[in-house]
C-alpha positions in Angstrom: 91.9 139.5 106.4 88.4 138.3 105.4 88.3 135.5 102.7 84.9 136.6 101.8 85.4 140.3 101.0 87.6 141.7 97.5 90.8 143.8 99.8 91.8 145.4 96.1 88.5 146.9 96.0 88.0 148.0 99.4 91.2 149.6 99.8 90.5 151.6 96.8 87.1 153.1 98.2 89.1 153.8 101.3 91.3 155.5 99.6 88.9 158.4 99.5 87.9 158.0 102.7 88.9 158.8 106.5 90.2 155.6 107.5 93.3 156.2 109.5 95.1 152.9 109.0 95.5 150.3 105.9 94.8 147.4 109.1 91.1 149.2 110.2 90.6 148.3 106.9 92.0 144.8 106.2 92.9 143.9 109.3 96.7 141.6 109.6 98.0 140.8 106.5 100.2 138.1 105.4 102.7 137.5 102.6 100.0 136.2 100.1 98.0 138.8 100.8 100.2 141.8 100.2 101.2 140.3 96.8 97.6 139.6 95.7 96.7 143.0 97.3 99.5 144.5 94.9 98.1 142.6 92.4 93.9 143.5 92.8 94.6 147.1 92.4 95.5 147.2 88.9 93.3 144.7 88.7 90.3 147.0 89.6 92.1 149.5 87.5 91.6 147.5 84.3 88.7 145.9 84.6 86.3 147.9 87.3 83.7 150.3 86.4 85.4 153.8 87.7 88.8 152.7 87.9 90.8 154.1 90.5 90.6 157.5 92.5 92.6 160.0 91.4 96.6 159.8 92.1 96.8 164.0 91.5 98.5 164.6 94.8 101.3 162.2 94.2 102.0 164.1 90.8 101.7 167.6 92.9 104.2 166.2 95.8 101.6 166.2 98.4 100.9 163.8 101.3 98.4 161.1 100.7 94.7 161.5 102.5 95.5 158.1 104.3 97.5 155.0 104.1 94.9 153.5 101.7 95.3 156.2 99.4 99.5 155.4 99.1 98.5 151.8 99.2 96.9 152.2 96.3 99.6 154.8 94.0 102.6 152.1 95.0 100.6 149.6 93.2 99.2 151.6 90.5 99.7 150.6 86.7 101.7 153.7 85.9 105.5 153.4 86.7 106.1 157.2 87.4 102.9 157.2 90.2 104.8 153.8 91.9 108.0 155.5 92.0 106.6 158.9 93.3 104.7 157.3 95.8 108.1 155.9 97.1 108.9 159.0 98.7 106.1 159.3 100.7 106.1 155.6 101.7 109.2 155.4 103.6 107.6 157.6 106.2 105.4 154.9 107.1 106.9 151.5 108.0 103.2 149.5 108.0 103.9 149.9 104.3 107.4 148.2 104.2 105.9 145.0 103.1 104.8 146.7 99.9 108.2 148.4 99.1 109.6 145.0 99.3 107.3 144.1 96.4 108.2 147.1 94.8 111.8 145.8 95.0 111.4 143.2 92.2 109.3 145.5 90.2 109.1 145.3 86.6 110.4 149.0 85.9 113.9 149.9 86.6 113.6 153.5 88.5 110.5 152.3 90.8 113.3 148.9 91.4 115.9 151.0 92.3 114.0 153.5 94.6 112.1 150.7 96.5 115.4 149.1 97.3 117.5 152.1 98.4 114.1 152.6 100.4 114.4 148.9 102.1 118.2 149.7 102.9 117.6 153.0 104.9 114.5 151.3 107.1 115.8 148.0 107.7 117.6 149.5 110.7 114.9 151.4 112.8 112.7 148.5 111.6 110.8 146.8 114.4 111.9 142.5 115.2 108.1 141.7 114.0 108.1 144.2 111.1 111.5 142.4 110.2 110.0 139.0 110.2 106.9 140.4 108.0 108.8 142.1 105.2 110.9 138.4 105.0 108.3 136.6 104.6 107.2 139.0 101.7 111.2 139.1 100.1 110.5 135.2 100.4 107.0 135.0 98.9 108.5 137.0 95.4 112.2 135.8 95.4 111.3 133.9 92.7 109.8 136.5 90.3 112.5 138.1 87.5 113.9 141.0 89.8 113.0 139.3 93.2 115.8 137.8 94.9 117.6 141.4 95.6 115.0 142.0 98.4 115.5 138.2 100.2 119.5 138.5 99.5 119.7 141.8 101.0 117.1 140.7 104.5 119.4 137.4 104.5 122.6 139.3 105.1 121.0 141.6 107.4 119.5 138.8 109.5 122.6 136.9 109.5 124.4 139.9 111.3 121.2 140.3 113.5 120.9 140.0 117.2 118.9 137.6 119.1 115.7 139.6 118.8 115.5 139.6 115.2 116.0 136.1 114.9 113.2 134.9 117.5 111.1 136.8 115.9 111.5 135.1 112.8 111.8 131.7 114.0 108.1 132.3 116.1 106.5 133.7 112.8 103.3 132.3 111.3 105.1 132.0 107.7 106.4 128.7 107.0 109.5 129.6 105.0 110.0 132.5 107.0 110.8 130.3 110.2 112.7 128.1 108.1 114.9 130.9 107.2 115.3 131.7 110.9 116.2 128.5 112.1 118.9 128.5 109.6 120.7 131.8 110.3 120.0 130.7 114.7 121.8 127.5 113.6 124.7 129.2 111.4 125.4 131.6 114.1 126.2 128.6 116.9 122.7 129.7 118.7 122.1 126.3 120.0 123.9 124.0 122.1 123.9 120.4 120.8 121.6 119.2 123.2 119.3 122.2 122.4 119.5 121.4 118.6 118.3 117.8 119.4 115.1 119.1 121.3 114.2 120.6 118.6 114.4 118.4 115.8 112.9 115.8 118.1 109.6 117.8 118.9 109.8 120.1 115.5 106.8 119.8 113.2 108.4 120.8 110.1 110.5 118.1 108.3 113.1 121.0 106.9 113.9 121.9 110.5 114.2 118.9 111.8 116.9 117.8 109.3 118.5 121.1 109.8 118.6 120.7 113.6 119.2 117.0 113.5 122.3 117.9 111.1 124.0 120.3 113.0 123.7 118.0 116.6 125.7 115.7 114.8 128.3 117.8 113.6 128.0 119.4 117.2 128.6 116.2 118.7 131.3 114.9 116.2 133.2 118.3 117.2 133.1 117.4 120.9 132.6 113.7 121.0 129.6 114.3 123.4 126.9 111.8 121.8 125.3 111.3 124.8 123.7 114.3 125.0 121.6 114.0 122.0 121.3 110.7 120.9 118.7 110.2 123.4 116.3 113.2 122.3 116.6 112.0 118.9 116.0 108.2 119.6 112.8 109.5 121.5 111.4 111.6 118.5 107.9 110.4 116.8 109.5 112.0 113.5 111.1 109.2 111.8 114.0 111.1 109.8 115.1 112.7 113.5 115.1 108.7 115.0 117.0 107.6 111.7 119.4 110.4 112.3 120.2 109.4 116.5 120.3 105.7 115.3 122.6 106.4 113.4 124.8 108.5 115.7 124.8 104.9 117.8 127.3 104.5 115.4 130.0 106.5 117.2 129.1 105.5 120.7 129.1 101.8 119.5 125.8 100.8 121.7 124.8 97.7 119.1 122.7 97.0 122.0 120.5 100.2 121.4 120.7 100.1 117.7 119.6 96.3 118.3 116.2 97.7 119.1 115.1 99.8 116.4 115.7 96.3 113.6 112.0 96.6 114.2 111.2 100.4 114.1 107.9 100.8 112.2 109.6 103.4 109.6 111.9 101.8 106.9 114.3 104.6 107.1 114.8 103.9 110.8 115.2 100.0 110.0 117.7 100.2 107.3 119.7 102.6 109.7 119.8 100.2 112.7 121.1 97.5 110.4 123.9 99.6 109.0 124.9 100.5 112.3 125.0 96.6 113.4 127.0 95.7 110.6 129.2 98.5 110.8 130.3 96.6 114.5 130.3 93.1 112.9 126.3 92.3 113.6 124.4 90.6 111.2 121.2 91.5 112.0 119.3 88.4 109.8 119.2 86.3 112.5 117.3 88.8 115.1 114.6 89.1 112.8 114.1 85.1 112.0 114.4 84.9 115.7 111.3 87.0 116.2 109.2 85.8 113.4 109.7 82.4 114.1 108.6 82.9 118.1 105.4 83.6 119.7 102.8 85.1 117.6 102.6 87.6 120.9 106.0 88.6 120.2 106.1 89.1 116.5 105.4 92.8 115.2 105.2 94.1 112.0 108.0 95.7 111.8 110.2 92.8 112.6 108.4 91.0 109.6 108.8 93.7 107.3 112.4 93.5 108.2 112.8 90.1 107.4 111.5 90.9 104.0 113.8 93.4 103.2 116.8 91.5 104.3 116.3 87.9 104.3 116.5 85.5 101.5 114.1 83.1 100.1 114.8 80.5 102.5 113.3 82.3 105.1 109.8 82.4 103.0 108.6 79.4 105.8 108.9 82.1 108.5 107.0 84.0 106.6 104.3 81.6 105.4 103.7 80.8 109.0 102.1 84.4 110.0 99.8 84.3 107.2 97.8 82.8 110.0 98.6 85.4 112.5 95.4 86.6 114.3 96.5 90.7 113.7 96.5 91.8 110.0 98.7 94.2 110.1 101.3 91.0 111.0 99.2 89.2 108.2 99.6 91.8 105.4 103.6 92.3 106.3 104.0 88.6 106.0 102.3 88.8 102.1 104.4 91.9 101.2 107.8 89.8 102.6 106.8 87.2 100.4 106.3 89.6 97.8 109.7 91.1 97.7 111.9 87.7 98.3 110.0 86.6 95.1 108.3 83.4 97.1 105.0 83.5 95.7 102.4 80.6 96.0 99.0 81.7 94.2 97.4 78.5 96.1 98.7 80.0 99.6 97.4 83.8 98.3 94.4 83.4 96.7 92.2 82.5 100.3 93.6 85.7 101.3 91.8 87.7 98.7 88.6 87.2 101.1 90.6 88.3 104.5 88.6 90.6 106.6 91.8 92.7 106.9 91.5 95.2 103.9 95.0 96.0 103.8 96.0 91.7 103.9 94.1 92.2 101.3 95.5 94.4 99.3 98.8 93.2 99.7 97.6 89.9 98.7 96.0 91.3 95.3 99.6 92.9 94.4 101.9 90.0 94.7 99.1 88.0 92.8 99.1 90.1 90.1 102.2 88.3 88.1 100.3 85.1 88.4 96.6 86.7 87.6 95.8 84.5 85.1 97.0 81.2 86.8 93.4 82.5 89.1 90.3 80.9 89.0 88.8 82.8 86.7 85.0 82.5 88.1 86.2 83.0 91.8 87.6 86.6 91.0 84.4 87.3 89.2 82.5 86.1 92.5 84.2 88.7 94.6 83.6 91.2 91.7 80.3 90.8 92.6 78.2 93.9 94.1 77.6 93.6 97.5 81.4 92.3 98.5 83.5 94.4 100.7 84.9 97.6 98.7 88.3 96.4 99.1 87.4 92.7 98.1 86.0 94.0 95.2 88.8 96.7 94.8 91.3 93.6 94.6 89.4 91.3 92.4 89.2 94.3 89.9 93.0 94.7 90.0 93.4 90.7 88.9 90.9 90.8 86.5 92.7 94.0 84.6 95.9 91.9 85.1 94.4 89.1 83.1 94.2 87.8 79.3 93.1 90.6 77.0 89.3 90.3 76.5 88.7 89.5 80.1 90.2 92.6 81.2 87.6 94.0 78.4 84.8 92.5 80.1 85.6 93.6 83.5 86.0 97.4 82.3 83.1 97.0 80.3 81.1 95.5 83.7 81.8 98.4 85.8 81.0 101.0 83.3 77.9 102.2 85.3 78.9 100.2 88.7 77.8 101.7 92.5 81.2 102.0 93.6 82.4 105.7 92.2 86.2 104.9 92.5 85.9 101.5 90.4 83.6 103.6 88.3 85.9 105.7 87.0 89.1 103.2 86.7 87.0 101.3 84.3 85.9 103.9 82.5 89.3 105.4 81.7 90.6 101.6 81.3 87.7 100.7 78.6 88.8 104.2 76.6 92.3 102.8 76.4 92.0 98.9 75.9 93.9 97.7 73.4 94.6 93.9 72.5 97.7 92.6 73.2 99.8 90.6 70.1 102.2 88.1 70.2 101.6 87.2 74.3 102.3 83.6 74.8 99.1 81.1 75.0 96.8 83.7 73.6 93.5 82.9 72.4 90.8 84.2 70.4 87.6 85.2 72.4 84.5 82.0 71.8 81.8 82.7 69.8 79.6 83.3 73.4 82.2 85.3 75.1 82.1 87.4 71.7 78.6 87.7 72.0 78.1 88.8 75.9 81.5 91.3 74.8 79.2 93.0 71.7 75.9 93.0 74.3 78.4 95.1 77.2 79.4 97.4 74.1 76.0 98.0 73.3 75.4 98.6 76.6 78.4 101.4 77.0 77.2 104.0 74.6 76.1 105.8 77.4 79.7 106.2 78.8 81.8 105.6 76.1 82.7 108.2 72.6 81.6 106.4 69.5 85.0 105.9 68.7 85.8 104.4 71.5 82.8 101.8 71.0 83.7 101.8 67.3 87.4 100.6 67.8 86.4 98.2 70.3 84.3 96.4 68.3 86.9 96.4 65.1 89.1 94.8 67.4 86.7 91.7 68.1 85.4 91.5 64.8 89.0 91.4 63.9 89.2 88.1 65.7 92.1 90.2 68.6 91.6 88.9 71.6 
């Protein structure tokens, strides 16, 4: 259907026309757009000039001109034309997406008809048209009367052949396949093995965990692992690799588990090391056994690792890749420090200049704690315009960690700067900049830092409210930092 074009309103000058089919004049429609189709014609009924053709022969019992024409009394404003036009409509199944909205409408006797219209065709009703009228039942389950029509397809489908199920598993509609893989995988469709395939190669994270779920209670039926551990272990998808690592678990191969300690998802980590120390392993000592070996050896994942389970003891191991030539090693190495709580500002703060943007960042956010144990004037240096965005980026995220009037000043900077991103964060920042009592080793701003702070409120009235400006400059004059 064309994005560019109203469907509402061209149906309705169909209607009157000789168009044979409602598709000659939309083309395919989808879920979305039978309910906004339902939706546009009582639209045009309120709101267009000339309203809707004339619904006479529904209220003299005869047939419609063309499938337009029906289209357009099932989703008229009056109740009584909707449930006359029933009758008529279950002689033409291109239509049964519409009944199925009709099914949670909002007036009892058109309700009742649609759905004693949707039992009688389900059953001469094409695999494709099938799938199509789901994925409408799904699209308004949630309105007030909607779930009849998705409860009623659900426990047809589940009684369904294979047909009917691969066509709705092959579907364009997203919750449509969804639904299929679940009723293929309730009625034992798949062979472990086959249920592996899939979740490995699957795009859609709902099937995959479906799939991946019923392999293993497949394989803890039979005991036959084997089979699927290895299409699951192979997957890019990290929630199917997390799900055969940890099926190593009951074919005790520590070995293989061994080698995902360093899988680049977390998920997938923290799975391989339950699975060694379910067997005894600790797994501490592979990781301090990479990190500490040849830089050509060490990835990032092994360094990550030996953040989230080492101790602070291992923060030498660490320390030593913040000199590793790759920064993605670099930035793990700063976020490890991070979470065992072995900060050094003076080891850091050289890193806020790394040519790595993400060392960078990683560097900025373990800093912030210690912002204002900073050199002041060097994080105003890389503040300066014409630094790397994410230099600048980082420097801006210590400064607004800092004492409370320099963290004015550097919102009050940036008001109007080049950069559209730091822009905005200062201006919001500035709007809501408060002083902050009682903080330990607070001071009051000098008479010259007061000064330049009333020349950069002067210089905001351009960006900021007056109130804004006015508080801010209550706050100074009230001698708040």
């Amino acid at each position: 259907m064309s994005k560019q074009t109203d469907p509402a309103r061209e149906v309705v000058a169909a209607a009157s026309g000789s168009a044979a089919t409602l598709e000659s004049v939309l083309g395919p429609l989808g879920p979305k757009d039978w309910v906004a189709l339902d939706l546009g014609v009582r639209t045009v009924a309120w709101y267009a000039y000339g309203g809707l053709p004339s619904v006479a022969w529904v209220r003299a019992g005869e047939r419609p001109a063309n499938e337009a024409a029906l289209v357009v009394a099932l989703c008229h404003p009056d109740g009584r034309v909707r449930q006359a036009a029933l009758a008529a409509a279950g002689s033409v199944p291109a239509l049964l997406p519409l009944v199925v909205v009709r099914c949670a409408d909002w007036v009892a006797p058109v309700r009742e008809g649609a759905r004693a219209l949707l039992r009688a065709a389900l059953d001469a009703a094409a695999p494709r048209a099938v799938a199509d009228v789901t994925a409408v039942a799904l699209r308004v389950a949630g309105r007030q009367h909607g779930a009849y029509a998705r409860d009623l397809l659900t426990e047809f489908l589940r009684s369904a052949g294979r047909e009917l199920t691969d066509a709705l598993t092959t579907g364009p509609d997203r919750a449509t396949r969804r639904l299929g893989y679940r009723i293929a995988v309730g009625q034992g469709r798949f062979s472990a093995a086959g249920l592996a395939g899939i979740a490995a190669t699957y795009e859609d994270v709902v099937v995959q965990d479906l799939c991946a779920d019923a392999a293993l209670a497949r394989a803890a039926e039979d005991g036959r692992y084997a089979e699927i551990v290895g299409p699951l272990l192979a997957s890019r998808h990290p929630r199917v690799r997390a799900a055969g690592v940890t099926a190593l678990n009951r074919t005790g191969d520590v070995e293989e588990a061994t080698a995902f300690l360093t899988d680049r998802s977390g998920t997938v980590r923290a799975c391989a090391r339950w699975v060694l120390r379910q067997h005894g392993v600790d797994p501490l000592p592979r990781y301090r056994a990479i990190c500490a070996g040849p830089y050509a050896a060490v990835s990032s994942g092994a360094v990550t690792g030996l953040g989230e389970s080492g101790a602070k003891a291992d923060a030498g191991l660490l320390r030593r890749l913040l000199a590793h030539p790759t920064g993605a090693i670099r930035a793990r190495a700063v976020a490890g420090l991070r979470v065992l709580g072995a900060v050094e500002p003076e080891r850091l703060s050289p890193l806020l200049m790394d040519p790595s943007a993400a060392v960078v960042r990683e560097a900025s956010v373990a800093l912030v704690p210690d912002a204002t144990r900073l050199s002041e004037l060097l994080l105003w240096e890389h503040l300066a315009p014409g630094r790397p965005r994410h230099v600048r980026t980082a420097a801006y995220r210590l400064l607004s960690a800092h004492r409370g009037t320099v963290r004015l000043r550097c919102h009050l900077t940036l008001l109007d700067d080049e950069d559209p991103r730091l822009r905005a964060q200062a201006r919001a920042a500035a709007r809501r900049w408060a002083p902050v009592h009682g903080t330990s080793g607070a001071v009051a701003p000098s008479f010259s830092e007061r000064a330049h702070l009333d020349a950069l409120i002067d210089r905001s009235a351009p960006f900021l409210d007056g109130a804004t400006t006015a508080r801010l400059r209550w706050y100074l004059k009230s001698g708040s930092r």
